[in-house]
N, C-alpha and C positions, 0 to 999 in steps of 0.2 A: 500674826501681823497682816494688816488690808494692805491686799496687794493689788485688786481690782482698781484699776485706774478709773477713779470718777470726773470722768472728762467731762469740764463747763468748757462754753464758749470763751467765757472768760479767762478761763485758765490758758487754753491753748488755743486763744482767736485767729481770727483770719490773718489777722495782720501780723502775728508771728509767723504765723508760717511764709506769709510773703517776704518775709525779712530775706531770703534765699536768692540771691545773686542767680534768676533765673538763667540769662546769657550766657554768663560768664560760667555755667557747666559744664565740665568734661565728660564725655560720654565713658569713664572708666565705669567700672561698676563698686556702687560702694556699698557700705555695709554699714550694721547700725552703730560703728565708732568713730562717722559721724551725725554731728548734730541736729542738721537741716533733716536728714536721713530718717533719723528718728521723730522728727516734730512733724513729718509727714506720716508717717504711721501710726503716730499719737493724733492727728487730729480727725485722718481716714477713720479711726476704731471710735473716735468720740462721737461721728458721727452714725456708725455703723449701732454703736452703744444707743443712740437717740430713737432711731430708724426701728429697731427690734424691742423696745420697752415700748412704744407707742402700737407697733402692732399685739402686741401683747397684750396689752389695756383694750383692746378692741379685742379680741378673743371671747366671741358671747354666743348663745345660739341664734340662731334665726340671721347670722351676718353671711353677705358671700366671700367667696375665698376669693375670687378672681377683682370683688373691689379691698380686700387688705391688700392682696400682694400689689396692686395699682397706688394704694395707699405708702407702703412702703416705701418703694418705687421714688414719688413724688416727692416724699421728705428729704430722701438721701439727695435728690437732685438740689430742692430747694435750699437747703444748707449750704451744697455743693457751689451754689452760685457768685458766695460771695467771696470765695477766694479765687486768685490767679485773672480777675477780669483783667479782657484785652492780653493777657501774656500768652505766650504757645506753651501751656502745658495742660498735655492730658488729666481730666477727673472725671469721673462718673460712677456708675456704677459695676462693680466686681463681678456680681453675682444677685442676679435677679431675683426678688424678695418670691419666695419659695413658703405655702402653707401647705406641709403633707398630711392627712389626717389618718391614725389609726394603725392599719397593717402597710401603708405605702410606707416606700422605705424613702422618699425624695423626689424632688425637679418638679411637683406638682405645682405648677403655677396658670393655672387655665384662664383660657378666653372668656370672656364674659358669655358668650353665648354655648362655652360648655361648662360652666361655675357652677356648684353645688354650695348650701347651705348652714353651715354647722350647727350640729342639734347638740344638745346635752350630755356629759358622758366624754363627747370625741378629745380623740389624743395628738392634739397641736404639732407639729415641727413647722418652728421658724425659721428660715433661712436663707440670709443674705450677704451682700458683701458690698465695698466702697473703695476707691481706689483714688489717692492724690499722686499726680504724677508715677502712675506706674505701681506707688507701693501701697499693697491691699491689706485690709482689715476684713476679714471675714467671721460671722459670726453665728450661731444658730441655740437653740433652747427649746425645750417641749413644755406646752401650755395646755392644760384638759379644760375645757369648758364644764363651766358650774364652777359652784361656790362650795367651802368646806375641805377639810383636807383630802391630797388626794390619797387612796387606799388599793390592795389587792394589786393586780400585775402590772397595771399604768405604775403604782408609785416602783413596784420592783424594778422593771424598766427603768424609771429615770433617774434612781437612787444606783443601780448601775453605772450608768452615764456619769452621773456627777462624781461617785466616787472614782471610774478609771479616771478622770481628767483630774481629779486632784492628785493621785498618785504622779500621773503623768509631766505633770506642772514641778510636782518635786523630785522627779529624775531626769528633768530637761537641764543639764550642767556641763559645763565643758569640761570635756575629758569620759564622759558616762558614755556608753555605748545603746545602739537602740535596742540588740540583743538580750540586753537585762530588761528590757520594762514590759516586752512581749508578753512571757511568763507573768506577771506581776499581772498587766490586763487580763490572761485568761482567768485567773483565781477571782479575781477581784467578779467581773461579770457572771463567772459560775457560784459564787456565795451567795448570789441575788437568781438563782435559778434562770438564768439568762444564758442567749447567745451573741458575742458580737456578730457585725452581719459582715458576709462576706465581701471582700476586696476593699472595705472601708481603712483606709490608711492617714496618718498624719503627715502632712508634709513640711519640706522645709520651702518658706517663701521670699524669692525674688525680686529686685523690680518685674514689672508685666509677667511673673512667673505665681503662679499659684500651688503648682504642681514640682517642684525642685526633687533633685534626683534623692536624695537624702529622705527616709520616709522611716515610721515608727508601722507597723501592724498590730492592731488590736489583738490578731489570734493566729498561730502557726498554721496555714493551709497546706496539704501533702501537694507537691506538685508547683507551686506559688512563693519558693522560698524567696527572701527580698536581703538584700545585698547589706551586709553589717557596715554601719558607718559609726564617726565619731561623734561627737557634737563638740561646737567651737563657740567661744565668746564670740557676740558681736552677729550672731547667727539669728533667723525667724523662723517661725515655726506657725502653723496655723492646724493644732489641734483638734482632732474631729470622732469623736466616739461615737458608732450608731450600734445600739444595741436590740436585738427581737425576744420575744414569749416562745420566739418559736425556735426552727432551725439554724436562724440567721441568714436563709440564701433566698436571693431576693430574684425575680424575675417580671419581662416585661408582659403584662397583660394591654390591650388595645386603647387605653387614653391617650388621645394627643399628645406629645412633644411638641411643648412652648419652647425650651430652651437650647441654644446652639450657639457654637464658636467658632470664628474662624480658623479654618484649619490650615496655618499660613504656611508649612512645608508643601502642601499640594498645590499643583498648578493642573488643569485642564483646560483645553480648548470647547468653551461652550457653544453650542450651536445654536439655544433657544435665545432669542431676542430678550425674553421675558428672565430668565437664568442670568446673563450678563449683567442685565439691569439692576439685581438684586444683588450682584455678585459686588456688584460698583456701588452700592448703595452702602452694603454692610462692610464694605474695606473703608467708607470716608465715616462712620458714624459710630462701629463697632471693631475697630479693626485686632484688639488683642485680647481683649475679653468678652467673657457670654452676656448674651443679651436675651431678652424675650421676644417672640414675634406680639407681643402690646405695645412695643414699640414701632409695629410697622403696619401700619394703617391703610397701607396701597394694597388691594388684592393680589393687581399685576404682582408688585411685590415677591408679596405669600407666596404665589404660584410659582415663581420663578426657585423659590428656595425649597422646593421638593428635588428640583433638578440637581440644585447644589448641593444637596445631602446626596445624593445618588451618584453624584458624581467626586465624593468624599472631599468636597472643597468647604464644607460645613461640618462642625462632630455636634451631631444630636447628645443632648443629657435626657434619656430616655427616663421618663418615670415607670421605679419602680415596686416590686408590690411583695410581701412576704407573702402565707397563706393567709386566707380567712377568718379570722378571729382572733389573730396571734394581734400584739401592741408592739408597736416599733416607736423608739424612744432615742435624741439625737443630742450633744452636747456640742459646739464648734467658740472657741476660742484662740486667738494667735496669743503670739509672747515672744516677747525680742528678751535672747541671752545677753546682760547687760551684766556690768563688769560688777557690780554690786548683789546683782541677781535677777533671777527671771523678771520681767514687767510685763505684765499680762494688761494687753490694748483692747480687748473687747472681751466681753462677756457677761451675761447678768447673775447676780447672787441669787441662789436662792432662800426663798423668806422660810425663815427659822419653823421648824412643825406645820409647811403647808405641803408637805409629801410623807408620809405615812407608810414602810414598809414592814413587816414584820420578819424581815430578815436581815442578820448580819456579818459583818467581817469578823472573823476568827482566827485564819493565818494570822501566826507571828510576825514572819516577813514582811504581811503587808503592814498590819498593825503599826508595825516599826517606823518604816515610811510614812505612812500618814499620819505618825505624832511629831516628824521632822517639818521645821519651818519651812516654807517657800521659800523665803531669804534669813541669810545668816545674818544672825546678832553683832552689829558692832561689838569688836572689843574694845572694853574702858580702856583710856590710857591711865598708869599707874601715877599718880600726881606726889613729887617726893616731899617728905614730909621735912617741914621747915626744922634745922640743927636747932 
């Protein structure tokens, strides 16, 4: 059964979602059993859906990386504009449109004047995010430049990817535990001669929360154990598989950090003229989610937000890097637990025989799982037969 939500504008326009009694909100916290709740997260993902098939289509040699992720960027705002005009409700962008190529494992989003050029061969990660009022749609996919299927350890990588997220999608249930699907990911990425990368988790998503306490791990780390929870109807989840050729452990090598968020538990007393400045700047324009410095055009600015990372009032998303030669390959989709079944708000399909591995799933257990629907079959009702 298609469970990919093929969000038109038409389907879920602006003007339903304006239908929401903006004022008259109570600031309780809700969840997606209700309506408005969810037609914001449905139209957040349709447009996050829009945003990452267009950079996608631009995926070609000889393009920069630093005018897609700009490109990105612009669509998601552009879309973004035509809901909530004039009301007080926050929308923009989640998560700054991210092009990592190759052995980087993320957050590579560079300045133009550090932008590198994609050649032929390179191993895409797209990834970005969208957020109406607070509820985010996050999304990411791996794209190889050229034409033909792709083959050898690119496609192992992201045939990895896609298959732990399809397991994943069908043990996201209320009542399942995240304990069982752990095990299930490690098998699933070692059939494909892969490692998940380290500290890469799924989480559960909030209003203005991207990161919820409630998390899935792709693989058991000694030292890193993570806290068994339940899964509930009515629940979000924003799905994220990063998988490498290599070890899976990723570290920071000397590229710029574009991306950063306010880090609103910390307060310091700034000293620099130019720190405040920027302090003041990114609390009125970015205040709960990450943003790029492409979005901040004032040197002064710039300057000031070295201070704020230094002084831990900023969290840098450092880009990071596996070894040399390994492919690192990334899947990211949400999915609101709906009382019918999982409904998966963002993510692209992939096109039938345009990834190419020559290895495959053999576990039973997983087998099993991955022949089980995403949503269960209505039962017919028994219609009595006329005396």
């Amino acid at each position: 059964e298609e469970t990919s939500l093929k969000l038109s504008q038409d389907k879920m326009s602006a003007e339903d979602v304006e239908k929401v009694d903006v004022e008259g909100e109570e600031e309780e916290e809700l969840d997606c059993s209700t309506p408005e709740v969810v037609n914001k997260y449905q139209f957040a993902g349709g447009v996050a859906n829009a945003a990452i098939a267009f950079v996608s289509s631009e995926i070609k040699a000889g393009k920069s990386v630093a005018e897609l992720c700009e490109a990105g960027d612009k669509l998601i705002n552009e879309k973004l504009a035509s809901v909530y005009k004039g009301k007080k409700v926050e929308k923009g962008i989640a998560f700054p449109t991210c092009v990592s190529l190759n052995n980087c494992c993320g957050h590579f989003s560079p300045l133009k004047e550090d932008s590198i050029d994609l050649k032929e061969g390179d191993v895409c990660k797209i990834d970005l995010g969208v957020h109406v009022d607070g509820y985010v749609a996050l999304v990411a996919t791996t794209v190889v430049v050229g034409s033909g299927p792709v083959t050898g350890r690119a496609a192992d990588a992201i045939m990895a990817c896609k298959t732990a997220g399809d397991v994943i999608i069908r043990m996201l249930q209320p009542g399942k535990k995240n304990s069982e699907i752990t095990p299930l990911l490690e098998k699933c990425v070692d059939a494909y001669g892969c490692k998940a990368v380290d500290g890469v988790v799924s989480h559960q998503i909030k209003r203005f929360t991207t990161d919820g306490t409630k998390v899935i791990t792709n693989k058991n780390v000694p030292g890193h154990a993570v806290q068994e929870c339940t899964f509930e109807a009515n629940e979000a989840y924003a799905v994220d598989v990063v998988v490498s050729t290599g070890e899976g452990k990723c570290r920071e090598l000397d590229t710029k950090c574009t991306v950063f968020k306010r880090a609103s538990d910390n307060k310091y007393n700034l000293k620099m003229k130019t720190a405040r400045e920027a302090l003041y700047k990114i609390e009125q324009t970015h205040p709960k989610m990450p943003f790029s410095l492409r979005d901040i055009d004032d040197p002064r600015t710039r300057l000031g937000i070295t201070e704020c990372v230094r002084r831990e009032l900023l969290q840098p998303h450092p880009v990071l890097y596996e070894k040399d030669d390994e492919i690192v390959a990334q899947m990211k989709f949400c999915v609101l637990l709906m009382p019918k079944g999982p409904l998966k708000i963002t993510g692209i399909d992939m096109v039938e025989g345009s990834v190419k591995s020559d290895k495959l799933i053999e576990d039973e257990g997983l087998l099993e799982v991955l022949k089980q629907p995403i949503k269960k079959k209505k039962e017919k009702k028994e219609v009595p037969k006329a005396v």
